[in-house]
C-alpha positions as CSV (number, residue, x, y, z in Angstrom):
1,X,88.3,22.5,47.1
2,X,86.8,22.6,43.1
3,X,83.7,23.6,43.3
4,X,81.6,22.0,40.1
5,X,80.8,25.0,38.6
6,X,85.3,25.6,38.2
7,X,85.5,21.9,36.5
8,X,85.7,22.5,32.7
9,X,83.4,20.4,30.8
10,X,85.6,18.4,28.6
11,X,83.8,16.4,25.6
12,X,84.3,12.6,25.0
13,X,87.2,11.9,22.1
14,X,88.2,15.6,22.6
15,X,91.9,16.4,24.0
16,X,95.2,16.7,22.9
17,X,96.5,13.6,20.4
18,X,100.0,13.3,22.6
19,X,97.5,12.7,25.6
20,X,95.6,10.2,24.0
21,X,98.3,8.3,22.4
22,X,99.8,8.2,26.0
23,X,97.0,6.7,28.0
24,X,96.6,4.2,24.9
25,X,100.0,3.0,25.6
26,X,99.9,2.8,29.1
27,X,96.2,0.9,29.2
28,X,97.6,-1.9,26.4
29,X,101.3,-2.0,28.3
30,X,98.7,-2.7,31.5
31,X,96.5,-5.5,30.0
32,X,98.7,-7.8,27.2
33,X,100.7,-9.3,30.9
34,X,98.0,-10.7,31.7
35,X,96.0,-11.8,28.4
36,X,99.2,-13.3,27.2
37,X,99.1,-15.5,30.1
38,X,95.6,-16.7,30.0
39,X,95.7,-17.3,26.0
40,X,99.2,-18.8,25.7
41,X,98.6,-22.0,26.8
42,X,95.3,-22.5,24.7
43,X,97.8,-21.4,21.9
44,X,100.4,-23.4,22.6
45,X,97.9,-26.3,22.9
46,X,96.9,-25.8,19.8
47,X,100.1,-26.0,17.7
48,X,101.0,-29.0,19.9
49,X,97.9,-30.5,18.7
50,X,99.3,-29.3,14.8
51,X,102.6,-30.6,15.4
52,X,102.4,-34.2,17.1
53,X,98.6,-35.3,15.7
54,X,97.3,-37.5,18.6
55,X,94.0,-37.9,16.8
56,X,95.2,-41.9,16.7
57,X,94.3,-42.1,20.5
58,X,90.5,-41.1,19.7
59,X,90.0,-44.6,18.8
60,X,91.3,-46.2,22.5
61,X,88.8,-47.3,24.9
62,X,89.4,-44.5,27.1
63,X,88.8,-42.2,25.4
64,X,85.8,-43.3,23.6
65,X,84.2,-44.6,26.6
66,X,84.6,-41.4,28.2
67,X,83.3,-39.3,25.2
68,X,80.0,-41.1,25.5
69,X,79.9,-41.4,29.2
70,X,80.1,-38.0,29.4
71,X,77.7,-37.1,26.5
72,X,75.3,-39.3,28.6
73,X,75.4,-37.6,31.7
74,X,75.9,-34.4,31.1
75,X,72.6,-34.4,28.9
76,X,70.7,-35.9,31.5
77,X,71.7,-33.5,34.1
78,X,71.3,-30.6,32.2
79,X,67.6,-31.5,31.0
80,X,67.2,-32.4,35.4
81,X,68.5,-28.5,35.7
82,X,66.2,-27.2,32.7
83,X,63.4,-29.0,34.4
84,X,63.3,-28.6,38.0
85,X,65.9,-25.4,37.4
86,X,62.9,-23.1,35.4
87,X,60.1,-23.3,37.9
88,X,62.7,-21.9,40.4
89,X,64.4,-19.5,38.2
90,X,60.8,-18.1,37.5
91,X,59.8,-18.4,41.3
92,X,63.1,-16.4,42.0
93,X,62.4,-13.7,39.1
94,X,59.0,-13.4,40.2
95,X,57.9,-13.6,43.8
96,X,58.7,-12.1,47.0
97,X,58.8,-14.4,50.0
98,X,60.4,-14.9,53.5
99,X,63.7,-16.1,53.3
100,X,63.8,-15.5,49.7
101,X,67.8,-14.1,49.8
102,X,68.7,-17.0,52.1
103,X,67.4,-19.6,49.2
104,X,69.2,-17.3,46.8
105,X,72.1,-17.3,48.3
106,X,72.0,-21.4,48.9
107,X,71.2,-22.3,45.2
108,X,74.1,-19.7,44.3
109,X,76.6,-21.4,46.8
110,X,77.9,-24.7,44.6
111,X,79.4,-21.9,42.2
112,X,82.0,-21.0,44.6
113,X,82.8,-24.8,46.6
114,X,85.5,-25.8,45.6
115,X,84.4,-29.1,44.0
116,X,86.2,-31.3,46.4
117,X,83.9,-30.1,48.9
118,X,81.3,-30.3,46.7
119,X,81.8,-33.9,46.7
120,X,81.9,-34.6,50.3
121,X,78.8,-32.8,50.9
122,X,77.2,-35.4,48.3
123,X,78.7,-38.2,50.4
124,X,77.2,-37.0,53.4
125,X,73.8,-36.4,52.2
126,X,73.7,-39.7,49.5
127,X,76.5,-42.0,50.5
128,X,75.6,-45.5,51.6
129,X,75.9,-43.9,55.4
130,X,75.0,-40.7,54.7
131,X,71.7,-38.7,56.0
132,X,69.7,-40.0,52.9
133,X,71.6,-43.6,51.9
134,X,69.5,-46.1,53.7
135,X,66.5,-44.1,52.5
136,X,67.7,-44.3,49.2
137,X,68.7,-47.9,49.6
138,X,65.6,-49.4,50.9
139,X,63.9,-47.8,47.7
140,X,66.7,-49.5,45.8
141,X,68.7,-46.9,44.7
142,X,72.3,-46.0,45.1
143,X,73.9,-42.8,44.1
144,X,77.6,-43.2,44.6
145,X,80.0,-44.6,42.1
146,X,77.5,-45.0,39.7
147,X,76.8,-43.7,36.8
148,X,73.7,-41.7,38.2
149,X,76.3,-40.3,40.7
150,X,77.7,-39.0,37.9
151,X,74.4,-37.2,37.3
152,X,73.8,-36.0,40.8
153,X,77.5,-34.8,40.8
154,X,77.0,-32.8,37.6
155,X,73.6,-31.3,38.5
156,X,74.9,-30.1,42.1
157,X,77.8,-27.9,40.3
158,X,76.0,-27.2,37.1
159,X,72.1,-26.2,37.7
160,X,73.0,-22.8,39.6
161,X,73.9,-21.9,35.8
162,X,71.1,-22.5,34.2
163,X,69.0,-20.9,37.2
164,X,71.0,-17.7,37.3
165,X,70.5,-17.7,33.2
166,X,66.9,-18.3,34.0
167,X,66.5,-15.9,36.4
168,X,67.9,-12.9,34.5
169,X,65.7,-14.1,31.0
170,X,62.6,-14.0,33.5
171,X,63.3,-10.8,34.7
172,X,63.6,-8.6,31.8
173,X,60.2,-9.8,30.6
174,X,57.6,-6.7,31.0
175,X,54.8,-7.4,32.9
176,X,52.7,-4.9,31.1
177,X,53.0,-7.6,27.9
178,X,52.1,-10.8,30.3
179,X,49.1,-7.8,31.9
180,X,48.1,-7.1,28.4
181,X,47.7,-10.6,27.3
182,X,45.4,-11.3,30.5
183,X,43.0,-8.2,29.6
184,X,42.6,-10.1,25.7
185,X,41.5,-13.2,27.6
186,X,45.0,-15.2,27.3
187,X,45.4,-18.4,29.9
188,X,48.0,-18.4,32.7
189,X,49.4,-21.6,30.1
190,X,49.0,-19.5,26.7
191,X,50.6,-16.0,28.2
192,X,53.3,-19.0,29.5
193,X,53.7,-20.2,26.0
194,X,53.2,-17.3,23.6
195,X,54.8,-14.3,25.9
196,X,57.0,-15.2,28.8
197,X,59.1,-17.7,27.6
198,X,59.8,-16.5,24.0
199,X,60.8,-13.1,25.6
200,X,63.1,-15.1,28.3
201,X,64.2,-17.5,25.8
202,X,67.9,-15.8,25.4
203,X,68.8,-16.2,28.8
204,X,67.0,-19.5,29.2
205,X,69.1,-20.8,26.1
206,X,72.2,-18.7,27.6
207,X,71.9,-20.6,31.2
208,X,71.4,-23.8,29.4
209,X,74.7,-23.8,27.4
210,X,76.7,-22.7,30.5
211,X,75.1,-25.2,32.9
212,X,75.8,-28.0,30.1
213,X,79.5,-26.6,29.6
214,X,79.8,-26.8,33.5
215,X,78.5,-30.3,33.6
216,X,81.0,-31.8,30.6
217,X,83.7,-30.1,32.6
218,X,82.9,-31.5,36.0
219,X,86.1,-32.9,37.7
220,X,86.1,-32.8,41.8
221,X,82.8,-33.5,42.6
222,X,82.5,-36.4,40.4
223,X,85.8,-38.1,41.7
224,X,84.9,-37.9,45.0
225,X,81.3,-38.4,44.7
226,X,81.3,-41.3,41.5
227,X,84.9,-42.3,41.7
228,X,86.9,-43.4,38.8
229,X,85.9,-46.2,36.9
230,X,86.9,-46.4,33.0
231,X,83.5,-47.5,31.6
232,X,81.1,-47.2,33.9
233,X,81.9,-43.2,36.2
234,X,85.0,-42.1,34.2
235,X,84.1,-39.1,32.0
236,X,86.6,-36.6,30.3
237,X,87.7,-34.8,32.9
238,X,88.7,-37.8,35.3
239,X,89.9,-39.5,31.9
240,X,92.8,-37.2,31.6
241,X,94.2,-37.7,34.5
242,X,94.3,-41.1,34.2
243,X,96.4,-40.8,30.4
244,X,98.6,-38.6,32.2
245,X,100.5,-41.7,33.9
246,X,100.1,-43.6,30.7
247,X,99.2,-42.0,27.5
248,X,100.0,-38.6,27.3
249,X,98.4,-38.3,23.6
250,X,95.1,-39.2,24.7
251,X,95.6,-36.8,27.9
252,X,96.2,-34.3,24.9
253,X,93.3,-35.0,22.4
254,X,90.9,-34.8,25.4
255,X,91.9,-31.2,26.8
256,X,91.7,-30.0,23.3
257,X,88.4,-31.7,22.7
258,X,86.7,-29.9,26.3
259,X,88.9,-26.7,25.7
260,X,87.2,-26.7,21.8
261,X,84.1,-27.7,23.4
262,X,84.0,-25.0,26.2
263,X,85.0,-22.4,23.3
264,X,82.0,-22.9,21.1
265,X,79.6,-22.5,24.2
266,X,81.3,-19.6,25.1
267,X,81.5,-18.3,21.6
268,X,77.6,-19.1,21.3
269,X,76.1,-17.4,24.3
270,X,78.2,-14.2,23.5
271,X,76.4,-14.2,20.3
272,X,73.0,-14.9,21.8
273,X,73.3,-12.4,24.1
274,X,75.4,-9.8,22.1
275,X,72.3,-9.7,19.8
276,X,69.8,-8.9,22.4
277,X,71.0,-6.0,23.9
278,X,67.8,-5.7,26.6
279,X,69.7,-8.5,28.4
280,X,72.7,-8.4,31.0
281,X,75.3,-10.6,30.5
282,X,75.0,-14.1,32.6
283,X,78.9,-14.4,31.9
C-alpha cells in the first residue's frame, strides 16, 4: 500500500521531455482512427460537391419544394417548442414537485426513440384511429399526412432541445439578482423581462438553434407520421431519398445543403456558449 504522504507531488507540465513526447504520441495515434472516420465523408462530400457541381438540380421541383416545405415547418415547430417549451423549461429549472424526475425523464425520452418509433407513437395517439383521431376529427382537424403532421412530427423529436437549453439558461440565473430586484420594488413581469431572461438568454438561444437544427433534419418520424408526398409532406430529409432512385445530383446538393446547415448551428452555439463561460455546454 502507498500511503499519501509517500506519493511525490509532481507539478502540471513538469516531467521528463521523452515522457511527454511519448504520451503525445500515443494519445494522437489513439484519437486520428476515429476522427478520420467521422470527418472523411463530410470531406469527401465536399470535393464531390467541387468536382461534379450539382447546383443545376437546385432549380427542380423537388428540391425547391422541399427547401420551402421545410423552411415552413421547421419554423413553426420551433416557435411551438420556444413557446410552450420556456414555461416548462422554467417550471423544470425552478420548482420542486411530485413526480418532477418522472416528467423529466418523459420530455427527455424522444431524444433517444429511435424516430421510427417516434412515428408510431404519433399514429397511435393522432392517427385517424388513434386515441385522439376522432377527437381531433370531429373538431375538423387531421394531423397525419399533412403538412401540420409535419409540424407535430418535428416538435415531438425537436422540443426536448430547446427545453434542455432552456432548462440549463434558467438555472444558472442567481436568485439573489431576481431577490434583489423584488426588494427595489421590480414586478414578477419586469424581473421576467429585465433579469431572468437576459441572464438565461445563452442557453435559451443555444436550445433554440439545436431544437431548429433537429427539426430541419427530421427523417423517421415524419415518414411514418406525414408520409411522403413531393409538395405537400416531403421535406429535405425524405427528399433525398426519393433522388436517390432518380437523381442522384439533387440527392447530393441536398445533403450538402443540411450537412452546411447543421454546421453553422453547430458552429454558432459553440460560439455562444464558448463566450459565456458561467454556462455548461447543452451539446
Amino acid at each position: 500500500m502507498v500511503w499519501p504522504h509517500r506519493i511525490p507531488f509532481v507539478r502540471p507540465g513538469v516531467g521528463r521531455p521523452g515522457i511527454r513526447a511519448a504520451s503525445a504520441f500515443w494519445w494522437w495515434a489513439g484519437s486520428l482512427p476515429l476522427a478520420l472516420f467521422l470527418s472523411s465523408p463530410l470531406l469527401i462530400m465536399a470535393l464531390y460537391l467541387l468536382r461534379e457541381s450539382p447546383w443545376p438540380a437546385a432549380a427542380s421541383d423537388l428540391v425547391r419544394q422541399a427547401l420551402v416545405l421545410t423552411a415552413k415547418t421547421s419554423a413553426g415547430s420551433t416557435l411551438l417548442a420556444i413557446g410552450a417549451g420556456t414555461p416548462l423549461a422554467y417550471l423544470l429549472a425552478r420548482r420542486r414537485f411530485p413526480g418532477k424526475a418522472f416528467l423529466e425523464g418523459l420530455v427527455e425520452l424522444p431524444v433517444v426513440i429511435p424516430p421510427t418509433a417516434a412515428g408510431v407513437l404519433l399514429l397511435l395517439t393522432f392517427g385517424r384511429r388513434g386515441a385522439l383521431g376522432p377527437l381531433l376529427e370531429g373538431m375538423g382537424i387531421t394531423l397525419p399526412f399533412t403538412p401540420a403532421g409535419v409540424v407535430v412530427a418535428q416538435l415531438f423529436i425537436s422540443a426536448p432541445f430547446y427545453i434542455r437549453g432552456a432548462r440549463l439558461g434558467f438555472m444558472m440565473v442567481p436568485r439573489e439578482l431576481e431577490e434583489a430586484a423584488a426588494v427595489d420594488g421590480a414586478s414578477a413581469l419586469q424581473i421576467l423581462r429585465h433579469v431572468t431572461l437576459p441572464l438565461a438568454f445563452p442557453g435559451l438561444f443555444s436550445g433554440l438553434l439545436l431544437c431548429w437544427a433537429r427539426a430541419v433534419g427530421e427523417f423517421g418520424a415524419t415518414y411514418l407520421f406525414a408520409g411522403n408526398m413531393p409538395g405537400r409532406t416531403q421535406t429535405m430529409p425524405l427528399a433525398i431519398l426519393t433522388a436517390m432512385e432518380r437523381d442522384l445530383g439533387a440527392a447530393l446538393l441536398l445533403t450538402g445543403m443540411l450537412t452546411l446547415f447543421a454546421f453553422v448551428i453547430l458552429l454558432g452555439a459553440w460560439l455562444l456558449l464558448g463566450s459565456r463561460e458561467d454556462i455548461p455546454p447543452v451539446l
